[in-house]
VOGU-3710 file (C-alpha; in Angstrom, 3 decimals, decimal comma):
1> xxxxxxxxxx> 4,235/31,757/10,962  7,686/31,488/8,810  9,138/29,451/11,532  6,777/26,421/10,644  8,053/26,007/7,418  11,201/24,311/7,127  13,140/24,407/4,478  14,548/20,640/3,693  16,068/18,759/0,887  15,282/15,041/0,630
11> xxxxxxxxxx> 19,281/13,985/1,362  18,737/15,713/4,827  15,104/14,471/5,293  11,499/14,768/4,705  8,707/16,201/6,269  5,710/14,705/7,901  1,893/15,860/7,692  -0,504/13,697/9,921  -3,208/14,419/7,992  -5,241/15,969/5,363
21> xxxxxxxxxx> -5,661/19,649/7,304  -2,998/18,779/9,455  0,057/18,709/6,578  1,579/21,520/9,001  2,108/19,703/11,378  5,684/18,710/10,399  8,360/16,514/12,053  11,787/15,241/10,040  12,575/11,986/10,847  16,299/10,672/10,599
31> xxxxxxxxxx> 18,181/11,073/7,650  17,648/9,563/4,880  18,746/9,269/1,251  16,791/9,081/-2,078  17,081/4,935/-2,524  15,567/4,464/1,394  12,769/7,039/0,977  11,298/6,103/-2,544  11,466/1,937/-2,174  8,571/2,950/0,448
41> xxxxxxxxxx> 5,588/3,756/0,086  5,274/5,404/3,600  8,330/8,058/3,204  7,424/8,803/-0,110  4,372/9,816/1,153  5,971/12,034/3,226  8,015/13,426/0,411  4,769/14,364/-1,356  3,315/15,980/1,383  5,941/18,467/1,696
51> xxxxxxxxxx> 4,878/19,792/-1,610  0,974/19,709/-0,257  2,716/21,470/2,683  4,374/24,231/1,015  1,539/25,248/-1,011  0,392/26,697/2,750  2,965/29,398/2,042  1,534/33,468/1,717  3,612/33,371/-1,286  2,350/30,112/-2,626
61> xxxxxxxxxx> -1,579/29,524/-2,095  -2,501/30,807/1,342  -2,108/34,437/-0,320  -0,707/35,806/-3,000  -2,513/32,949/-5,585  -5,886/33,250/-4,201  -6,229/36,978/-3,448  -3,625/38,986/-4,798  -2,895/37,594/-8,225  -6,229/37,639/-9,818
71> xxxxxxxxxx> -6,680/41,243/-9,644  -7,571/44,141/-11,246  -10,873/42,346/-13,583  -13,624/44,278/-14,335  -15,741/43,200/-11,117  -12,307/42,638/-8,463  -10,288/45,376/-7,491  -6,869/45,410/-5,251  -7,815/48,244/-2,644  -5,746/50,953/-4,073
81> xxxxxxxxxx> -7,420/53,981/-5,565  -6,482/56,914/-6,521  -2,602/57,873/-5,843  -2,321/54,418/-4,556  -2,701/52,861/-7,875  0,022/54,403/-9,238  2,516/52,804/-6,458  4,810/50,526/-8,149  6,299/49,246/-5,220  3,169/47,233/-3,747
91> xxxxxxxxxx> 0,100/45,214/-5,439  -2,009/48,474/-4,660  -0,103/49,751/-7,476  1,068/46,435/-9,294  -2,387/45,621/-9,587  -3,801/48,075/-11,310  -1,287/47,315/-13,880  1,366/49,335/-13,005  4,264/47,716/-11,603  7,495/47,506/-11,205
101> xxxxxxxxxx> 10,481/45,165/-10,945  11,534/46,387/-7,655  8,294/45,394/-6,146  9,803/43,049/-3,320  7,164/40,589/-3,030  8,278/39,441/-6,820  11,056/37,262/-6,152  9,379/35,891/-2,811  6,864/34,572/-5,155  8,737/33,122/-8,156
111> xxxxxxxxxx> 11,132/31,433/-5,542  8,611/30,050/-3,567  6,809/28,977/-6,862  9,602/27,514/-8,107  10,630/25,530/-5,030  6,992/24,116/-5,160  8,307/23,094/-8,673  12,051/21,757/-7,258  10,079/19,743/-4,693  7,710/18,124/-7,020
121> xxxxxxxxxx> 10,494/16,743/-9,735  12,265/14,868/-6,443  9,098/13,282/-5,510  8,617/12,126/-9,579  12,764/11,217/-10,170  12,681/9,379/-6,735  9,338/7,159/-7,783  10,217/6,525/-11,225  14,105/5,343/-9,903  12,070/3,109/-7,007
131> xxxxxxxxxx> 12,108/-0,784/-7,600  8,373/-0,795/-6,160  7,532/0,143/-9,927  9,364/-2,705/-11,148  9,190/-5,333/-8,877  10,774/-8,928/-9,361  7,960/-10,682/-8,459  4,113/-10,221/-9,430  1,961/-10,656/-6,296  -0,629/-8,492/-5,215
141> xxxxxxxxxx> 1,494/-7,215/-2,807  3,675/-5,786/-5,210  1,430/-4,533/-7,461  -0,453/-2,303/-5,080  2,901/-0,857/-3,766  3,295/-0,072/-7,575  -0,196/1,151/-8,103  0,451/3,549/-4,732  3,707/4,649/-6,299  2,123/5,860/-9,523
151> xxxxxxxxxx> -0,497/7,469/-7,476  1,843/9,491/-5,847  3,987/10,182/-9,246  0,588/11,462/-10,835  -0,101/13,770/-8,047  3,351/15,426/-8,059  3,028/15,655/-11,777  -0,421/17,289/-11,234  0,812/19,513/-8,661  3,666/20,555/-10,737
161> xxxxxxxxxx> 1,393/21,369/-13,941  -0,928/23,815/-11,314  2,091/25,424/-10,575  3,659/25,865/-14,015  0,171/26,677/-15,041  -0,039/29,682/-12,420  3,496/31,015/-13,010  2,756/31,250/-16,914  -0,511/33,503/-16,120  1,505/35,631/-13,864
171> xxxxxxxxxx> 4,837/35,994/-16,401  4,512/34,215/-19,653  7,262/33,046/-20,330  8,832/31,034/-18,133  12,222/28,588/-17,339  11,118/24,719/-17,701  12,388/22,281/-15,801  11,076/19,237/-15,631  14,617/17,210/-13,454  15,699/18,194/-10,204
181> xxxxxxxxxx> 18,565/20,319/-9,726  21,832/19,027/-10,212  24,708/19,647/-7,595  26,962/21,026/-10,148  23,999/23,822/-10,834  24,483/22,718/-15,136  20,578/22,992/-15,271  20,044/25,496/-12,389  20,204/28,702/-14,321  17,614/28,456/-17,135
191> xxxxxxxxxx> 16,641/30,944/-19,758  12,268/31,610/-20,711  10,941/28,296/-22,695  7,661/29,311/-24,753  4,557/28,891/-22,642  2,740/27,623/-25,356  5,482/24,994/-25,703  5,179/24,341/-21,908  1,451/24,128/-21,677  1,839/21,502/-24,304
201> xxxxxxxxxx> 4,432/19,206/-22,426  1,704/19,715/-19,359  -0,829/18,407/-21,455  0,961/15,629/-22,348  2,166/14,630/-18,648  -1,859/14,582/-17,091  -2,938/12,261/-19,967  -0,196/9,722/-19,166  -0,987/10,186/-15,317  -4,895/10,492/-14,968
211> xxxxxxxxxx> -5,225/6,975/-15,507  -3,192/6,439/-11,973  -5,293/8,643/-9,808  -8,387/7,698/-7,956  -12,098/9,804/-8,314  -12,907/11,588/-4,833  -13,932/9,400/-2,242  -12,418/6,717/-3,419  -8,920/4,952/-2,007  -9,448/7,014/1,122
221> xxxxxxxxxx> -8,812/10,051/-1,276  -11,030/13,391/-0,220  -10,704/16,981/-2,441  -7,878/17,662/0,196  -5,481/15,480/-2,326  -5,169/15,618/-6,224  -7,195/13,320/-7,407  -8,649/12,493/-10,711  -11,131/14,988/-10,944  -8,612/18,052/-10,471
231> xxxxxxxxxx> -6,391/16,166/-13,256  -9,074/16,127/-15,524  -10,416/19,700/-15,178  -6,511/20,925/-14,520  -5,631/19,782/-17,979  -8,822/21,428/-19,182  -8,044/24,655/-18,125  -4,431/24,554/-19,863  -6,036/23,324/-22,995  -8,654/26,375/-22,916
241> xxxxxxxxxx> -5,546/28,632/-21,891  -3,758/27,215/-24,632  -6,176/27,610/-26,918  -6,484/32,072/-26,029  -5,133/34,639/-26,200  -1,858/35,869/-24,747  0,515/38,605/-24,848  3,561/37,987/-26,554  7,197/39,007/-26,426  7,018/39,146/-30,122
251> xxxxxxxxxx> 4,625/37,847/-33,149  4,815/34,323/-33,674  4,503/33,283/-37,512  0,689/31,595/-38,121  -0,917/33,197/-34,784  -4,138/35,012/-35,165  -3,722/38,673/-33,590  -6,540/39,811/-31,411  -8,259/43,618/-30,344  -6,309/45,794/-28,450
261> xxxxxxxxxx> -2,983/44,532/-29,830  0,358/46,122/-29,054  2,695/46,309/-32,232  5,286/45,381/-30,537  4,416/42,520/-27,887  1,290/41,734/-29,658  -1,536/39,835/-28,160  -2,262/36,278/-30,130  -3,515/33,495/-30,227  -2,606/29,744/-31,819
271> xxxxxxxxxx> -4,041/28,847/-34,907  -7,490/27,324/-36,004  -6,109/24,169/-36,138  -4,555/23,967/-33,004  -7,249/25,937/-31,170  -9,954/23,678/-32,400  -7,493/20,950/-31,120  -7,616/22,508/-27,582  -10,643/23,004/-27,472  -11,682/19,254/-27,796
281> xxxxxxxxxx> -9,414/18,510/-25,699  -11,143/20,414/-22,672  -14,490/18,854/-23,738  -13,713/15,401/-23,487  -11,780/16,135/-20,513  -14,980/18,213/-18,465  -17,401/15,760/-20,150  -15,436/13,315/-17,979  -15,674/14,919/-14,707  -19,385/15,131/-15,762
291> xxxxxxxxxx> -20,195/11,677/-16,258  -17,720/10,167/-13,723  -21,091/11,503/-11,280  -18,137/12,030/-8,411  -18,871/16,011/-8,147  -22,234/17,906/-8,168  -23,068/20,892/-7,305  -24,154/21,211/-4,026  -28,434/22,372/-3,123  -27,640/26,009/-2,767
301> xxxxxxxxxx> -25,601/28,563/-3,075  -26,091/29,144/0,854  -25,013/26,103/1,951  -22,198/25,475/0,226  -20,476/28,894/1,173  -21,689/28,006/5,241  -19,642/24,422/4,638  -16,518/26,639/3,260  -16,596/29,134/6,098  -16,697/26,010/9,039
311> xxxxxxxxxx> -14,195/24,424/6,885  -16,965/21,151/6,708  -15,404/19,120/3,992  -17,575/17,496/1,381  -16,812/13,722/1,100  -20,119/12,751/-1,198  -20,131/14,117/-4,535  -18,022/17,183/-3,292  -18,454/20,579/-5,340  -14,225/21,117/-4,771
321> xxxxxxxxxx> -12,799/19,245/-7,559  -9,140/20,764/-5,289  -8,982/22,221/-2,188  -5,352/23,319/-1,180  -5,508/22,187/3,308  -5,061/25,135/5,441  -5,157/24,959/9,195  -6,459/27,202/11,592  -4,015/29,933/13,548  -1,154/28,552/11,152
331> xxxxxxxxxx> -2,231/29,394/7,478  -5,271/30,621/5,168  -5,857/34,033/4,570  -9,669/33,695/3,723  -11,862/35,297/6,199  -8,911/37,702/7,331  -7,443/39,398/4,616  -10,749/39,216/1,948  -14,333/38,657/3,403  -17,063/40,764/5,167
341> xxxxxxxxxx> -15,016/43,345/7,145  -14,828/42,957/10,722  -13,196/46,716/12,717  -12,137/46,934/15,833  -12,623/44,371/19,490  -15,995/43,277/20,615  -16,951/40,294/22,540  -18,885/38,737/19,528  -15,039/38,277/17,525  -12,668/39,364/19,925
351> xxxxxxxxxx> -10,271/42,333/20,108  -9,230/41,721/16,676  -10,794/41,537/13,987  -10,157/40,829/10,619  -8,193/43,264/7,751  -10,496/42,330/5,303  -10,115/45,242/2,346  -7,236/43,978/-0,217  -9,770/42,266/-2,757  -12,791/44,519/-3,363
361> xxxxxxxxxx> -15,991/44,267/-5,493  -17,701/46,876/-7,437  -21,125/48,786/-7,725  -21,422/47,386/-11,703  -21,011/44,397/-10,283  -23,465/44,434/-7,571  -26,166/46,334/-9,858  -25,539/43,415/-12,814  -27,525/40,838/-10,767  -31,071/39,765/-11,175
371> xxxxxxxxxx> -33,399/42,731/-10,272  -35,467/40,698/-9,022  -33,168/40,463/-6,264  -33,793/36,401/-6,370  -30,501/35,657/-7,016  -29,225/34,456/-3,541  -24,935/35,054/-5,002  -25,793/38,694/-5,180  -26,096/39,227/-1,469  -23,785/36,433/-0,459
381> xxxxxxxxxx> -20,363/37,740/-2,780  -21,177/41,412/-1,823  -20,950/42,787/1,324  -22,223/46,304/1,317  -22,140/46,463/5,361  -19,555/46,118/7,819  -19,497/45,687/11,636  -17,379/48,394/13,415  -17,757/50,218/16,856  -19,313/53,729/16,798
391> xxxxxxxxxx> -17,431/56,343/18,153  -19,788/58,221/19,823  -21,594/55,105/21,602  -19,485/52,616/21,190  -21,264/50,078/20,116  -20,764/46,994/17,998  -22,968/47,895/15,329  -23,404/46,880/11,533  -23,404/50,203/9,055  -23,924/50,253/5,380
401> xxxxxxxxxx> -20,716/51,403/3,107  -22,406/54,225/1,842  -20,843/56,299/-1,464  -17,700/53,467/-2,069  -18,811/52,176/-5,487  -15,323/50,149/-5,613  -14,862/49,203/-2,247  -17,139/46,164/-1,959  -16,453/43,822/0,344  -16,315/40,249/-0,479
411> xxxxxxxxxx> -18,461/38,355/1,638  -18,442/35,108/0,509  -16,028/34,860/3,323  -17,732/36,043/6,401  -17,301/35,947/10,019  -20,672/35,598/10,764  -20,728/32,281/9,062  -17,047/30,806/10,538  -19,163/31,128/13,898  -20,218/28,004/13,096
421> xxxxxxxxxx> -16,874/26,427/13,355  -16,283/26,768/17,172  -12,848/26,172/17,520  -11,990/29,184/15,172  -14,365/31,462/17,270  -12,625/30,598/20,299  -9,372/31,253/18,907  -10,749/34,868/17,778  -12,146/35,464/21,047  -8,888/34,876/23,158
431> xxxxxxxxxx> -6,364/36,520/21,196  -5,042/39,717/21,957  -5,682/43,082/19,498  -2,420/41,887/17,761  -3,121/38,863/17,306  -3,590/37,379/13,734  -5,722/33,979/13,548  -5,465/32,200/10,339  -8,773/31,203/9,539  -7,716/27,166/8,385
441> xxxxxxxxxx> -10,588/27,522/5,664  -9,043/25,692/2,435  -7,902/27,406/-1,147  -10,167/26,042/-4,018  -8,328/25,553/-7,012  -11,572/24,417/-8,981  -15,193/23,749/-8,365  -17,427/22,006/-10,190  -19,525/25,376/-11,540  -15,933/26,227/-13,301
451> xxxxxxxxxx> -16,242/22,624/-15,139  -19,539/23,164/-15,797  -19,025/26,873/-16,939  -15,939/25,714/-19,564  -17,674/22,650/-20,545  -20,211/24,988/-21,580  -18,126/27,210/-23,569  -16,460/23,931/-25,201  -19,008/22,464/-26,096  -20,704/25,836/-27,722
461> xxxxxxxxxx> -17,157/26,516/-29,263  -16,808/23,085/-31,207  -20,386/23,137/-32,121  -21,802/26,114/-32,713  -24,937/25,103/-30,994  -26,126/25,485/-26,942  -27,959/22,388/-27,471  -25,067/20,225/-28,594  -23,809/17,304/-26,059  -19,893/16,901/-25,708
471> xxxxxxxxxx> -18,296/13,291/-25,980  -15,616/12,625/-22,569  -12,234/11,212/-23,363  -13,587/7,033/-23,716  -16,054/7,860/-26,039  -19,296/8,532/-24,137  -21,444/11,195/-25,165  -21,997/13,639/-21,832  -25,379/13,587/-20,200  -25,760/17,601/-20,342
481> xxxxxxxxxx> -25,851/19,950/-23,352  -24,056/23,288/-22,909  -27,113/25,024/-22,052  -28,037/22,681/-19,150  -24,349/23,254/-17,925  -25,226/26,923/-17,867  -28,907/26,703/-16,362  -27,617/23,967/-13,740  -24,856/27,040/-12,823  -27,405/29,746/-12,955
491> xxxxxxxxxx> -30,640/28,382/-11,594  -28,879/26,738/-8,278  -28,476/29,924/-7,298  -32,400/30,598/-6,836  -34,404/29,225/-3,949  -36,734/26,002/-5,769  -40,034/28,540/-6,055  -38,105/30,854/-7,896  -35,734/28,659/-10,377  -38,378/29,923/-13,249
501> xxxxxxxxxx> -37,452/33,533/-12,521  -33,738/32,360/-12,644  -34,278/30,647/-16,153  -36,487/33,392/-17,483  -33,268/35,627/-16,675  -30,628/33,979/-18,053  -32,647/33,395/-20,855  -33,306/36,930/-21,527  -29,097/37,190/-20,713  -28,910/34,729/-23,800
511> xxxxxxxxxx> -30,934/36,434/-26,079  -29,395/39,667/-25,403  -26,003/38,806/-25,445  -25,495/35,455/-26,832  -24,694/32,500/-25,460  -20,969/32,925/-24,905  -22,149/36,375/-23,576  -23,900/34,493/-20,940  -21,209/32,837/-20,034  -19,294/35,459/-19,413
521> xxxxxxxxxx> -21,672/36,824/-17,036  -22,132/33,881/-15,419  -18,669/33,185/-14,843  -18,399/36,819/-13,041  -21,789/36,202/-11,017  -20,672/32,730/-9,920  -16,461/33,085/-9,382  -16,031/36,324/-8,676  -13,437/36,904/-5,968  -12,226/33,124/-6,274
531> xxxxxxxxxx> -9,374/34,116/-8,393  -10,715/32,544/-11,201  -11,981/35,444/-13,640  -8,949/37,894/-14,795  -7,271/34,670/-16,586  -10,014/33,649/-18,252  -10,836/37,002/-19,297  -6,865/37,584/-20,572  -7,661/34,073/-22,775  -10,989/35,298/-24,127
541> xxxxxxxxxx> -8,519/38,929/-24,946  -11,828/40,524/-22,786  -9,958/42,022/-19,869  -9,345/45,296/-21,053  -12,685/45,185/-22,958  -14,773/44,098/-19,766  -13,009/46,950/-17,841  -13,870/49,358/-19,893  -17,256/48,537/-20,346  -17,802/48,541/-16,501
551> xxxxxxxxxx> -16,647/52,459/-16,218  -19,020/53,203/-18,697  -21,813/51,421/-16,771  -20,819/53,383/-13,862  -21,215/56,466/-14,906  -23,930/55,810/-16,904  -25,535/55,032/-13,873  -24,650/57,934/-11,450  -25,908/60,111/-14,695  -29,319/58,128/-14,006
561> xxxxxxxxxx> -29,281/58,309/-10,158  -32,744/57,972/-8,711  -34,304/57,679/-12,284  -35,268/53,788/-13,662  -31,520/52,074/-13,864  -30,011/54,507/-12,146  -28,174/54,582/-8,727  -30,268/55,444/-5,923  -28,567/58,374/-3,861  -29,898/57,665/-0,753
571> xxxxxxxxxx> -30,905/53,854/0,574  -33,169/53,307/3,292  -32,927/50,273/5,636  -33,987/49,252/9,542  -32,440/47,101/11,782  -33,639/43,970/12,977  -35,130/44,357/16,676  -32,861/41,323/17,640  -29,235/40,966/16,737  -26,912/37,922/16,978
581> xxxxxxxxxx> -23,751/39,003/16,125  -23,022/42,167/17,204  -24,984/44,812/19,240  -27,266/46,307/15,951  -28,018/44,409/12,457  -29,264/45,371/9,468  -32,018/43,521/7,968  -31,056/43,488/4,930  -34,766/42,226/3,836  -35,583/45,948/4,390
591> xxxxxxxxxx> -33,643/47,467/1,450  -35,097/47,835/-1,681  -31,974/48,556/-3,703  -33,563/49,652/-7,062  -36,446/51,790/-5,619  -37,381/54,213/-3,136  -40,346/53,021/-0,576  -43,540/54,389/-0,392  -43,295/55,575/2,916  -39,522/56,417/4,371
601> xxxxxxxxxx> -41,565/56,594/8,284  -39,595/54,159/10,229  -36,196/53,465/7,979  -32,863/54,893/8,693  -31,074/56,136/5,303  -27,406/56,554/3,677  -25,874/58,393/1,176  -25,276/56,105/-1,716  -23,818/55,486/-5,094  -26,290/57,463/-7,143
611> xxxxxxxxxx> -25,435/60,868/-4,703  -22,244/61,282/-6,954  -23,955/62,873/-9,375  -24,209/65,580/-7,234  -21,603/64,987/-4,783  -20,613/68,344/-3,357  -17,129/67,530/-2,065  -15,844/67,272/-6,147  -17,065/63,968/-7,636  -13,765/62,342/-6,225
621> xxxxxxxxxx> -15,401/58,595/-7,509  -16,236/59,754/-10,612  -12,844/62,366/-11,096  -10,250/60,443/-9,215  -10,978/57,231/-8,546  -12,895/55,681/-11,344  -9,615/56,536/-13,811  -6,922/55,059/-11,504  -8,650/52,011/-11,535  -6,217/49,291/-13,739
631> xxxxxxxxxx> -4,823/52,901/-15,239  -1,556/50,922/-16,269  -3,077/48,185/-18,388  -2,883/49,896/-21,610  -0,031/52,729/-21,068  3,513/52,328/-21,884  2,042/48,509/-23,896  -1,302/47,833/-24,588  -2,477/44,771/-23,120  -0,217/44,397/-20,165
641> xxxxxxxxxx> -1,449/42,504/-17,753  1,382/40,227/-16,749  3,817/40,837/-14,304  7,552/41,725/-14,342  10,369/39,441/-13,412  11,606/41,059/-10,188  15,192/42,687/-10,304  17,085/40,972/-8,033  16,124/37,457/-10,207  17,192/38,738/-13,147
651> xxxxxxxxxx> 20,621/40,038/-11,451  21,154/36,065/-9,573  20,299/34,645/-13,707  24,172/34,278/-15,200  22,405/36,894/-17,407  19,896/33,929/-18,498  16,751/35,919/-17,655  15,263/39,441/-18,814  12,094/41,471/-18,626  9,797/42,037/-21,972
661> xxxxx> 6,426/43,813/-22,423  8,619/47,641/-22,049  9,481/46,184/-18,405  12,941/47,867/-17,472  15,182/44,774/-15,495
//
C-alpha cells in the first residue's frame, strides 16, 4: 500500500488524481516549477489533489483519525482490556490514557500530519503568487480563471484548518506555520504556538475564504471536495472548541477553571466574553448550512448507512457535509479494521475476512437506547453477533457475543451491507487468506446530524431557551429552533408509525436531564464510533465525568441482572429458517433484550451480561476489566487525555519542542 504514495515536492512535480474516488491513482508529469504550475488552473489542480491524496494515508484519515484517535469515550473503547491497557507502547494502551512517548506510531502521525500541512501552504503561496488572480485584462475569461484560483486557495486553506484542528485535539499545543518551508530550514524547526491563538488565526482564514467556495452540487463540486458547507460547519466546530474546555500546560490569567482540574496543567476554559463570542460564531455559521437547504438528512437511518457501506455517493442534498475519497483494495479502513466482525474463509466473503475489533462499543451503551427497542441506531451501531466458522461443524454461522459487555462491535460498518457494492465483494471473494482489501468506503469528516446537533447546543447556549431560532452569518433568522434540530436528529431514527414514540422519548430525555443533557445523549446515540464524541466531550470537560458515570451504570446493572433494569443473564434467540449470508442467521426480531419470554420452547440461549453477577470463573468484567478501562486518564495528571509528543520528534527539534502534562520526552 506505501508504495502508492509518493512522496513529491512541487519543484520535482505534482501528482495527478483522475477523479473524485480515484485521487490514487497518481502519475507525475514532467517537471515543473512553482511559476508554470500555479499560472494554470489545470496543474494547480493537481497540486491540490495531492493534499486530497495524502489524506488516504493510515496515518492521516484512512486510520489513525477515524478509528484510533477518538478513543477511549464513555461509549468507544480501543480493544485493550485488562493488562493490555496498561501497554504504553501501542493504542491498546495509549488509549486508555496511558501512553508513552516511545509509542512508534507517534511520529508517523505528526509527520504525516504535518506534511498534509507543508503540502497545503504550497498550494496557497503558489495561488496567491499566480497572475491568474491579477490579471491585466478583465474578460470573463480571466475572471473565472481567478474565481477557480480562489476556489482552490479556499480549499487548501480549509484543508489546512481540519488538519491544524485535528493535531490540536490530539497534542494541544502545537508549531504554526502558516508559509512553506524555506530551503535554508530558518522556519523549519518551530517551537508550540497557543492553540487557542491558532484556532483563532483558523477562524479568521475560513471567513475570508467561504465566500470563494461553491455549496454541494454546485460547480461540478460533490461532498468528495471541500466545499462551502464543510467551511462553514469546519469553522463551527473550532469556534465551539474554542469556546471549551482544554487542558493546559499552565493557568492562563482570566480563564475559568473547570471539574476535575489538575493544579498543575489545569483544565480551562476562555472567558465569558470570548466564549459567548464563539459561541455566536458557530450559530450563524450552522444556521447557514441550515438555510443554504444544500444538506438534509437523509429518510432513515437505514438507508443512509446501506449508501455508506456501497460507497453510493449522495449528490442531492447530501447528509456528508465532507467525505475524505478512499478507493477500494488501495485505502479505507472502514469495514476491515471497525465494523461487524467477519472470522475466518467462507464462500459468502472469501478466505479472509475482516479484523474488525480495534474500536469497540459498550453494554451502557447498548442498554441506553429506547426500550422500546424502536430506535432503528440501536441495532444498526451495535453489533452483538458475529459470523465465524464452528469448530466442531464447520459451518459459517452467526453467534451472539455472549458475556463481553465492552467488546461491542461496531456495525455501522458491516459486510453484509458492502454486498451491495459488487465490485468490493468480488475483490473479497478472490483474495487469498492474506489478503487485505481496503474497503474504498469514504471518511466523514461531518454530517449534517453533527450541524444540527451543535446548532442545537448554540443556539440553547446563547439563549437560554430550546425554542429560540439562531440568525446565519447575512442576517437571516434560521428556519429551525434548537429543539427541532434535536427532534429532526432523534425522530429520523424511528420508522414514520413510530416517530411519536421517538418524540415522547426524547422528551422524557429532556425533562429528565435537560436539554443540553439531551444533547449529550443524542450526540452518543447518533455519532458514536464516527470519531466525533471524545472531543466534544474533552470541550464540554465531560469525558472523565461520562466515563465514570458509565462504570457505575454497569455495575449497577449486573447488581440488577434479571430484575426490571437489570442485565438479563441469559438471552434467548432462533435463527431464521433461511439465511443469506452465511450458512445460519440470527433473527434478531426474536430477542427480547429487556425480558425473558413466556415460553423458552423453541429458542436457543447465551450467557449474557447480567450472568456476571454470578459469574463463577471470578467476575473478571467486573474485577479486571471494567477498572483498566481509560485507567490512565486521571493518574499521574488529572484530565489527561491528550497525547505525548513522540521521542524521536522532540530529539530531531534543535531542542525547540518538549512534552507537558507529566509526559517524560
Amino acid at each position: 500500500m506505501k508504495a502508492i504514495y509518493k512522496t513529491l515536492i512541487l519543484s520535482a512535480g505534482v501528482i495527478y488524481f483522475t477523479s473524485c474516488s480515484d485521487f490514487l491513482d497518481q502519475n507525475s508529469p514532467s517537471e515543473m516549477n512553482d511559476e508554470t504550475v500555479f499560472n494554470n488552473t489545470y496543474y494547480t489542480n493537481l497540486a491540490l489533489n495531492k493534499v486530497y491524496g495524502d489524506l488516504t494515508q493510515d496515518q492521516t484519515y484512512s486510520s489513525f483519525l477515524p478509528i484510533v484517535c477518538g478513543l477511549n469515550t464513555d461509549c468507544e473503547l480501543v480493544d485493550g482490556l485488562g493488562v493490555d491497557a496498561s501497554n504504553t507502547s501501542n493504542e491498546r494502551g495509549c488509549m486508555n490514557y496511558n501512553c508513552s512517548p516511545g509509542w512508534s506510531r507517534l511520529a508517523n502521525v505528526w509527520d504525516a500530519m504535518y506534511k498534509l500541512i507543508e503540502n497545503t501552504n504550497l498550494v496557497i503561496e503558489g495561488v496567491e503568487a499566480s497572475p491568474l488572480l491579477n490579471p491585466s485584462e478583465d474578460t470573463s475569461e480571466a475572471r473565472a480563471l481567478k474565481k477557480t484560483m480562489l476556489c482552490y486557495r479556499a480549499e487548501a486553506k480549509t484543508l489546512r484548518a481540519m488538519v491544524y484542528l485535528d493535531l490540536i485535539r490530539l497534542f494541544g499545543d502545537i508549531p504554526f506555520k502558516m508559509e512553506r518551508s524555506q530551503s535554508d530550514l530558518s522556519n523549519a524547526y518551530l517551537g508550540k504556538t497557543d492553540r487557542d491563538e491558532i484556532m483563532d488565526s483558523l477562524i479568521t482564514d475560513l471567513e475570508e475564504i467561504i465566500p470563494d467556495l461553491p455549496w454541494a452540487g454546485e460547480d461540478g463540486y460533490t461532498t468528495e471536495h471541500v466545499t462551502r458547507g464543510y467551511a462553514h460547519g469546519l469553522l463551527a466546530n473550532i469556534a465551539l472548541t474554542r469556546a471549551g474546555f482544554a487542558i493546559r500546560e499552565k493557568a492562563k490569567e482570566g480563564y475559568i477553571e473547570g471539574e476535575n482540574s489538575d493544579p498543575v496543567y489545569p483544565t480551562q476554559r476562555c472567558d465569558d466574553e470570548t466564549r459567548a463570542k464563539m459561541y455566536k460564531l458557530a450559530e450563524q455559521h450552522l444556521a447557514a448550512v441550515i438555510n443554504s437547504m444544500k444538506h438534509s438528512l437523509t429518510t432513515s437511518v437505514e438507508e443512509y448507512w446501506r449508501q455508506m457501506n456501497v460507497c453510493e455517493l449522495q449528490t442531492v442534498q447530501p447528509e456528508n457535509l465532507f467525505e475524505i475519497p478512499m478507493m477500494l483494495n488501495k485505502s479505507g479502513e472502514l469495514g476491515y479494521t471497525v465494523g461487524f466482525r467477519v472470522s475466518g474463509a467462507s464462500s459468502y466473503f472469501g478466505l479472509k475476512g475482516n479484523s474488525s475489533g480495534k474500536l469497540k462499543l459498550t453494554a451502557p451503551y447498548f442498554w441506553s437506547f429506547d426500550h422500546s427497542g424502536k430506535d432503528t441506531r440501536r441495532n444498526i451501531t451495535c453489533a452483538l453477533s458475529e459470523f465465524s466458522t464452528d469448530k466442531d461443524t464447520k459451518a459459517f454461522r452467526e453467534t451472539l457475543s455472549g458475556n463481553k459487555p465492552f467488546s461491542i462491535y461496531c456495525g455501522k460498518w458491516d459486510y453484509r451491507m458492502m454486498a451491495g457494492n459488487t465490485s468490493w465483494l468480488e475483490a473479497v471473494r478472490a483474495g487469498d487468506a492474506s489478503a487485505k482489501i481496503c474497503s474504498g468506503i469514504n471518511v466523514v469528516k461531518m454530517r449534517y446530524p453533527h450541524v444540527l446537533l451543535m446548532y442545537a447546543e448554540a443556539v440553547y447556549e446563547n439563549y437560554k431557551t430550546e425554542s429560540a431560532q439562531g440568525v446565519d452569518v447575512d442576517g437571516n433568522v434560521c428556519v429551525m429552533t434548537a429543539k427541532d434540530a434535536l427532534l429532526a436528529v432523534h425522530k429520523r431514527a424511528y420508522a414514520d408509525a413510530d416517530k411519536a414514540v421517538g418524540e415522547a422519548f426524547i422528551e422524557k430525555v429532556i425533562a429528565d436531564k435537560g436539554f443540553m443533557g439531551a444533547i449529550m445523549d443524542e450526540n452518543a446515540w447518533e455519532l458514536a464510533g464516527e470519531g466525533v464524541r471524545k472531543f466534544d466531550l474533552i470541550r464540554w470537560n465531560e469525558l472523565s465525568n461520562k466515563i465514570d458515570e458509565f462504570k457505575e451504570a454497569y455495575k449497577e446493572c449486573v447488581n440488577l441482572a434479571d430484575q426490571a433494569g437489570g442485565y438479563p443473564s441469559k438471552v434467548y434467540y432462533k435463527y431464521k429458517t433461511t439465511a443469506v449470508y452465511a450458512d445460519q442467521e440470527i433473527d434478531m426480531n426474536s430477542i427480547n433484550w429487556y425480558e425473558k419470554p413466556s415460553s423458552t420452547s423453541g429458542f436457543e440461549s447465551k450467557d449474557f451480561w447480567g450472568k456476571e453477577l454470578n459469574d463463577s470463573k471470578g467476575q473478571e468484567q467486573l474485577t479486571i476489566n471494567l477498572p483498566s478501562i481509560s485507567s490512565g486518564l486521571n493518574k499521574e495528571v488529572k484530565n489527561r487525555y491528550l497525547l505525548p509528543i513522540a521521542s524521536t520528534t522532540i530529539s530531531t527539534s534543535n531542542g525547540n519542542l518538549y512534552n507537558s502534562y507529566g509526559y517524560a520526552n
